[in-house]
VEXVEX-130010 format. One record per residue (C-alpha): residue number from 1; residue in one letter; y, z, x. Coordinates in nm, 4 decimals. Example, Ala and Ser with C-alpha at 12.3 -4.5 7.8 and 13.67 -1.06 7.14 Angstrom:
residues 2
NODE   n res       c2       c3       c1
NODE   1   A  -0.4500   0.7800   1.2300
NODE   2   S  -0.1060   0.7140   1.3670
***
This chain:
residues 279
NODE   n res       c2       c3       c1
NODE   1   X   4.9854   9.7401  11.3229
NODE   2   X   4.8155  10.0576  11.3309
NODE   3   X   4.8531  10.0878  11.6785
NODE   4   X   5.1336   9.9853  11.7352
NODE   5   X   5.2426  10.2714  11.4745
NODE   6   X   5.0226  10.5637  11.6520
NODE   7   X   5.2118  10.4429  11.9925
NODE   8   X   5.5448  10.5060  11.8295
NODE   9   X   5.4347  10.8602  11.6904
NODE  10   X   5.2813  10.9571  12.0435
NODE  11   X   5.6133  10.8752  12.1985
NODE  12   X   5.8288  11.0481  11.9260
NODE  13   X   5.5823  11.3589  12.0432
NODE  14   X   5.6645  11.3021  12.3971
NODE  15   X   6.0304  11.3134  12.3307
NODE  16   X   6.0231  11.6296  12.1333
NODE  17   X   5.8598  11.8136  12.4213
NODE  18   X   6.1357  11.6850  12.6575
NODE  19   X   6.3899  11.8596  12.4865
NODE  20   X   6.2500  12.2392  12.5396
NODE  21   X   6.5045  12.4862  12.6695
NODE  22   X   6.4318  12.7234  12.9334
NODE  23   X   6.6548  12.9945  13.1355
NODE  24   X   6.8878  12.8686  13.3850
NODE  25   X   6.8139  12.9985  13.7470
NODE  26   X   7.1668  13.0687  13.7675
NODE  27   X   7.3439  13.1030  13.4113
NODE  28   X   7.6749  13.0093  13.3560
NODE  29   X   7.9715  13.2740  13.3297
NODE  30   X   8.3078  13.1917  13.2332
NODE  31   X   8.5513  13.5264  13.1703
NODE  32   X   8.9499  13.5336  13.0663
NODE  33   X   9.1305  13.8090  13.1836
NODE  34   X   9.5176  13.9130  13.1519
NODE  35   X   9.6749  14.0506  13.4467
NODE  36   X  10.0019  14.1260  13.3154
NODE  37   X  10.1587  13.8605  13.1716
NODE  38   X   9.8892  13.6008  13.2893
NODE  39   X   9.5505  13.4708  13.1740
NODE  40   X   9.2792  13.4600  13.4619
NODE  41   X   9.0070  13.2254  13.3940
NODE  42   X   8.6871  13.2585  13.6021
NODE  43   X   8.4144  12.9922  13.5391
NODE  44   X   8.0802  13.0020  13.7327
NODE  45   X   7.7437  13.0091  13.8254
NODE  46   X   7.5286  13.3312  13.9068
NODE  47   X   7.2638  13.3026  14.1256
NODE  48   X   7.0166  13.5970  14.2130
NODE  49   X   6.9152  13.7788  14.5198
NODE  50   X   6.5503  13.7327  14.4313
NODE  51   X   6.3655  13.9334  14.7635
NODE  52   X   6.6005  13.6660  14.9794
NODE  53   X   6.8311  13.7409  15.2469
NODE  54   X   7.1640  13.6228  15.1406
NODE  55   X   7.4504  13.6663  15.3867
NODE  56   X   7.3800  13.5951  15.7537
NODE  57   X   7.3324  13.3613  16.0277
NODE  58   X   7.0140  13.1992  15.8789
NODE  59   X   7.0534  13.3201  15.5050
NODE  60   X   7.0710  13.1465  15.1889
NODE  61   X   7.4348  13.1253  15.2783
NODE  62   X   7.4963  13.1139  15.6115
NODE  63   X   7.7674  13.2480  15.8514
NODE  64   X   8.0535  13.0334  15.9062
NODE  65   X   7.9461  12.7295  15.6219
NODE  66   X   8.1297  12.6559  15.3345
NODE  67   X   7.9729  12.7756  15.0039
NODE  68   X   8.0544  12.6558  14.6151
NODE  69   X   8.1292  13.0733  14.5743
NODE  70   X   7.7993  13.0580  14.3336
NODE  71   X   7.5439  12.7913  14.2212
NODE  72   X   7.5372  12.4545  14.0856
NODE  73   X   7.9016  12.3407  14.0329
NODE  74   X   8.1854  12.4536  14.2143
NODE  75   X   8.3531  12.7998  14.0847
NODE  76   X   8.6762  12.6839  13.8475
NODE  77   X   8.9685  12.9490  13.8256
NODE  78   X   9.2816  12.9063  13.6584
NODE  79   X   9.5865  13.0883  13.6085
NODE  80   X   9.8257  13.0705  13.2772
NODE  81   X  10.1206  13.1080  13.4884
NODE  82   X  10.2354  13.1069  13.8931
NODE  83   X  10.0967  13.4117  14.1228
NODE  84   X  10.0246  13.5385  14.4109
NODE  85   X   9.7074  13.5889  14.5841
NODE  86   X   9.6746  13.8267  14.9081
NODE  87   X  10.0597  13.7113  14.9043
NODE  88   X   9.9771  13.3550  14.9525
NODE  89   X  10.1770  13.1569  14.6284
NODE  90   X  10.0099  12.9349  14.3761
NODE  91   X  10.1140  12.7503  14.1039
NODE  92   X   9.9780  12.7966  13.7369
NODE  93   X   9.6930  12.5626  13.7096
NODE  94   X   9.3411  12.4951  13.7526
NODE  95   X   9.1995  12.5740  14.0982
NODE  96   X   8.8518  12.4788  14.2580
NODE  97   X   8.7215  12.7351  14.4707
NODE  98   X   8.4991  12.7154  14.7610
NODE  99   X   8.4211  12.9888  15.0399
NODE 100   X   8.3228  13.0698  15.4173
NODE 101   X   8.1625  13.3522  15.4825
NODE 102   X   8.1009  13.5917  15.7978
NODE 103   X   8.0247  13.9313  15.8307
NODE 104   X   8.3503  14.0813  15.8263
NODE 105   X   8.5589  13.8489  15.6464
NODE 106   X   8.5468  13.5545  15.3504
NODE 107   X   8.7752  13.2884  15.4012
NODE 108   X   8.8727  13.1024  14.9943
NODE 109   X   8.9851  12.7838  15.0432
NODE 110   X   9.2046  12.6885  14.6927
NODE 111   X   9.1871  12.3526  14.5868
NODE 112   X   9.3739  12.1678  14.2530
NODE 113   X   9.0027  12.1449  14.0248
NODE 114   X   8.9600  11.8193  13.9916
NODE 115   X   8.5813  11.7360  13.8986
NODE 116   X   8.2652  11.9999  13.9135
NODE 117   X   8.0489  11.8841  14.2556
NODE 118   X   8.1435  12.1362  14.5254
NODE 119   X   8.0510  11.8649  14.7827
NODE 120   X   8.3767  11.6335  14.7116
NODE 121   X   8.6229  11.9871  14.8165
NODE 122   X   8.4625  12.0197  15.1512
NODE 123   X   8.6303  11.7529  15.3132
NODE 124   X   8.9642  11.8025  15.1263
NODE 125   X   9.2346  11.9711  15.2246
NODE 126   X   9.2683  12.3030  15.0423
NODE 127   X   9.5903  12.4125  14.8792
NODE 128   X   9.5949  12.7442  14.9964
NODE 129   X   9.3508  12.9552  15.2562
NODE 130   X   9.3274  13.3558  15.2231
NODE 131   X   9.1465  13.6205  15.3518
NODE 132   X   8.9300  13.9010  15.2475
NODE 133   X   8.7347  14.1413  15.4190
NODE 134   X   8.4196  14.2222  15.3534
NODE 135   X   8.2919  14.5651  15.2405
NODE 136   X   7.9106  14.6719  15.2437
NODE 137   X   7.7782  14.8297  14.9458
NODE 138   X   7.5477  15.1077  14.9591
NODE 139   X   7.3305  14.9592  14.6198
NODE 140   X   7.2599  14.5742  14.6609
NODE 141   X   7.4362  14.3382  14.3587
NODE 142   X   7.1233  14.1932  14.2669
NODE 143   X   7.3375  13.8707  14.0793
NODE 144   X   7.6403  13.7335  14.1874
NODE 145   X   7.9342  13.8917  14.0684
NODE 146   X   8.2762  13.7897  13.9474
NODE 147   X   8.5371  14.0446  13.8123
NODE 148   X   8.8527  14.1901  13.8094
NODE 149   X   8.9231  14.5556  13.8551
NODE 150   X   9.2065  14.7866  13.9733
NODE 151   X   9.4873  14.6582  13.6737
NODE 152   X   9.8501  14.7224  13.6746
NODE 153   X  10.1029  14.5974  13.5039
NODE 154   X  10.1062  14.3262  13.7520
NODE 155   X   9.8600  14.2940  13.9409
NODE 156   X   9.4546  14.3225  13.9647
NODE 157   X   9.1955  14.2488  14.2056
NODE 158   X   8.9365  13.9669  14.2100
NODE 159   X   8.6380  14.0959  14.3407
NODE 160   X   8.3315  13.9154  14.4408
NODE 161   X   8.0432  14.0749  14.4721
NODE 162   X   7.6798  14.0001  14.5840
NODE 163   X   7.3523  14.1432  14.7574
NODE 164   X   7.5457  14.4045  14.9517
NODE 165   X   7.8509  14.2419  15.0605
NODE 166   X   8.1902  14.2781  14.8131
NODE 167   X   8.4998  14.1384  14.8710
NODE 168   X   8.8605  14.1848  14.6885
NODE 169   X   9.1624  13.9672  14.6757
NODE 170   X   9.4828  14.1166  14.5285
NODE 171   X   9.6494  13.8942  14.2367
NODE 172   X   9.9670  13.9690  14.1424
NODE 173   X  10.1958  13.7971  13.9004
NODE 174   X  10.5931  13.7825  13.8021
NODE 175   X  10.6233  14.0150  13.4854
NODE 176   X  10.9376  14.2352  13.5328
NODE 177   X  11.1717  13.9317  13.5068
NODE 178   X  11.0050  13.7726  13.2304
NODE 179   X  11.0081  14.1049  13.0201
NODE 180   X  11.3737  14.1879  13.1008
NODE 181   X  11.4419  13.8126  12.9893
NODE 182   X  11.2710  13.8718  12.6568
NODE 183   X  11.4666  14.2397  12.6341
NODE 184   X  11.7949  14.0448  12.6702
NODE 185   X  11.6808  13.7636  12.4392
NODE 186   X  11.5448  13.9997  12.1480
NODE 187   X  11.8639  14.2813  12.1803
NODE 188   X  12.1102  13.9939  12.1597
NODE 189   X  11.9647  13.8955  11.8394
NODE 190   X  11.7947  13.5944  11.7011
NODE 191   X  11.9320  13.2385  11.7767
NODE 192   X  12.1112  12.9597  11.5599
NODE 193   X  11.7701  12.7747  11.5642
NODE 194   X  11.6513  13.1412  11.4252
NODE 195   X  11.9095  13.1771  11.1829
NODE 196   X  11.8476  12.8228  11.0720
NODE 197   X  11.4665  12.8230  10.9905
NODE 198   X  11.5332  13.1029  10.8572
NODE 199   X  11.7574  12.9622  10.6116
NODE 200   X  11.5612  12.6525  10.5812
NODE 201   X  11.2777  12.8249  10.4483
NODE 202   X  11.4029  13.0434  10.2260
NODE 203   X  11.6444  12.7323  10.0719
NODE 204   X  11.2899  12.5492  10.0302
NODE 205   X  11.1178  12.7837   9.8987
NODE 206   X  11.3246  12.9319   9.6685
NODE 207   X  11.4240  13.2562   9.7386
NODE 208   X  11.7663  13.4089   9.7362
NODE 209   X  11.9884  13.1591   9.8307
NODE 210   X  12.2605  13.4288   9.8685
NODE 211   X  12.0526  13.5496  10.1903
NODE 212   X  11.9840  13.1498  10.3552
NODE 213   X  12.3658  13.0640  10.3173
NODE 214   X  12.4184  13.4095  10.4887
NODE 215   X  12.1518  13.2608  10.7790
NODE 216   X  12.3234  12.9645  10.8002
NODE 217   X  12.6503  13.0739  10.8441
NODE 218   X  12.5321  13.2078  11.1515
NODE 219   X  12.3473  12.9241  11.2654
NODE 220   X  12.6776  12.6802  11.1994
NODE 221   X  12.9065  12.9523  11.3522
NODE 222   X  13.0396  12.8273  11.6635
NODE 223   X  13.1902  12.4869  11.8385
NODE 224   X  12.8463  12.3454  11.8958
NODE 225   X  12.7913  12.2648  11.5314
NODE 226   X  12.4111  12.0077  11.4777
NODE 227   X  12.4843  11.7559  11.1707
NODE 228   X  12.1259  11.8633  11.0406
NODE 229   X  12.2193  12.2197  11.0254
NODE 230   X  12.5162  12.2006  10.8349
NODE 231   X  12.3162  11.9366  10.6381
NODE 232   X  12.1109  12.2381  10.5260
NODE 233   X  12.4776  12.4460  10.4476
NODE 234   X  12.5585  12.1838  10.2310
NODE 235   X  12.2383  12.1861   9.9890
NODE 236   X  12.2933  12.5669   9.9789
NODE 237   X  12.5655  12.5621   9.8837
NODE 238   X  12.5187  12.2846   9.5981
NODE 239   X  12.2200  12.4358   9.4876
NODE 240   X  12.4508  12.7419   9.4318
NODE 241   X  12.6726  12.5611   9.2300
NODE 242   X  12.9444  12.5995   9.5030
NODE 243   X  12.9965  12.1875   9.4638
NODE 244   X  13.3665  12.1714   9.6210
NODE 245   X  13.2308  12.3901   9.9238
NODE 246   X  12.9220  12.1511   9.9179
NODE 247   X  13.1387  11.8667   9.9824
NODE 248   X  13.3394  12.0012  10.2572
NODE 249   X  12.9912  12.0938  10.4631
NODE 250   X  12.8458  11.7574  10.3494
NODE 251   X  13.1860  11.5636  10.4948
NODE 252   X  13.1291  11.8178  10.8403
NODE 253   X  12.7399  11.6959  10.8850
NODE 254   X  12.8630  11.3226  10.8165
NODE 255   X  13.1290  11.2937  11.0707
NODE 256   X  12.8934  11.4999  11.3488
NODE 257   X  12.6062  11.2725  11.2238
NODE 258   X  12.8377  10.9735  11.3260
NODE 259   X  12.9305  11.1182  11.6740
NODE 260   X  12.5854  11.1481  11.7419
NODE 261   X  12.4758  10.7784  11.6018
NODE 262   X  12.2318  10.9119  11.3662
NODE 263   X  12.2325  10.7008  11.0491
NODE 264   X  11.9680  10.8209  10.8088
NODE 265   X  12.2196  11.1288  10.8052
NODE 266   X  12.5184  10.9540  10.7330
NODE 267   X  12.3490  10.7615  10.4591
NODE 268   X  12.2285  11.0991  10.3195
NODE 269   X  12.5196  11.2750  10.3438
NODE 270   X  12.7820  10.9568  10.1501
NODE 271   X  12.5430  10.9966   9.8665
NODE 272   X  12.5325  11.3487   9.8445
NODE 273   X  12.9136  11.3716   9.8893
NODE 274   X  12.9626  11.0552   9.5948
NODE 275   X  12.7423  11.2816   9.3458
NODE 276   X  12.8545  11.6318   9.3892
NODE 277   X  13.2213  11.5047   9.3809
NODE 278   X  13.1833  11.4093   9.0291
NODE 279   X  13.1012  11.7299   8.9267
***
């Protein structure tokens, strides 16, 4: 029993030495940027130079092979909403990217991210192909670099940097049409779905019921009239003490309830309409 007990122990010791953490050769990054309207996430891996020569024929990553853009798994970025990079369109997603290298240009092939192993992408065919050329750097990146720089209100550039070689690829995104949509939306004033929480909340929460019937007004103004809306006019206006007024909304959300087959509102209105009408 005894040694069967000391066995146990010495494994238990085993295990708890198996679970020391040490540095990673090549942390993990993962950065979120906004380029105008858009969030730009970068997540990867950043090896370092370590006395090695990095970009040529023979290097650590050689001329003309595909590389995972980093270490480990393959680099993941994704973009919030559609852009552009170097001009070439891409969808708002979550991209996989790998890279081919020679001296005077990178080559990023795009793919849509679909696991973390860089080896699956190399046989796929990528989304989208661009082009950047490579710039040398008088001071050597001593670990690989990821980053944006060079902001506008639409654009930015993705620069990768490492040992002496940089490269940049402009992103650009769609922000003037989506702000002048928002400009039109906001200066026109708030909607009847607006106007109706409004309402709603003050009407459940007590407050001055003279202000949510003057919100719902505006939300039931109009030919395109929603049962539960004037619902909501109706229970203002009873909770006012404006019963005959009451009735005549509850009567209006009835018959648009009906049109519209919903039930539970019909039901909801016949009883409010039977009690208020003996007031």
């Amino acid at each position: 029993m005894n040694k069967i007990l000391l066995f146990v122990s010495l494994l238990l010791t085993i295990s708890g030495y198996s679970q020391i953490n040490t540095p990673a050769a090549s942390p993990a990054c993962k950065i979120t940027q906004t380029v105008g309207l858009t969030d730009v996430t970068i997540e990867y891996s950043r090896p370092s130079v370590k006395d090695r020569t990095i970009f040529s024929a023979d290097g650590l990553v050689p001329y003309g092979k595909k590389w995972r853009l980093g270490a480990n798994a393959v680099t993941k970025i994704s973009f919030s909403d559609d852009v552009t990079v170097n001009g070439s369109a891409m969808a708002k997603g979550d991209y996989a990217v790998i890279a081919t290298p020679t001296a005077a240009t990178w080559d990023f092939h795009f793919f849509p991210y679909t696991e973390r192993s860089w080896s699956k992408y190399t046989e796929m065919v990528p989304a989208a192909t661009v082009s950047g050329k490579v710039s040398t750097r008088a001071n050597s990146v001593e670990t690989f670099t990821i980053m944006t720089a060079n902001h506008t209100d639409s654009s930015a550039d993705l620069v990768f940097q490492w040992a002496k070689s940089s490269v940049s690829l402009n992103l650009a995104t769609e922000v003037d049409s989506r702000v002048m949509k928002n400009i039109e939306s906001v200066m026109a004033g708030p909607s009847a779905g607006e106007y109706y929480s409004a309402a709603s909340y003050y009407h459940s929460s007590g407050k001055d019921l003279g202000q949510a019937l003057a919100w719902i007004e505006k939300a039931t103004a109009g030919d395109d009239k929603k049962f539960w809306q004037v619902r909501r006019k109706a229970l203002i206006l009873a909770d006012m003490g404006k019963t005959k007024d009451a009735v005549a909304a509850a009567t209006m959300s009835m018959e648009l309830a009906q049109k519209a087959g919903n039930d539970e509102y019909v039901k909801m209105n016949k009883e409010s309409i039977a009690m208020w009408s003996k007031k």
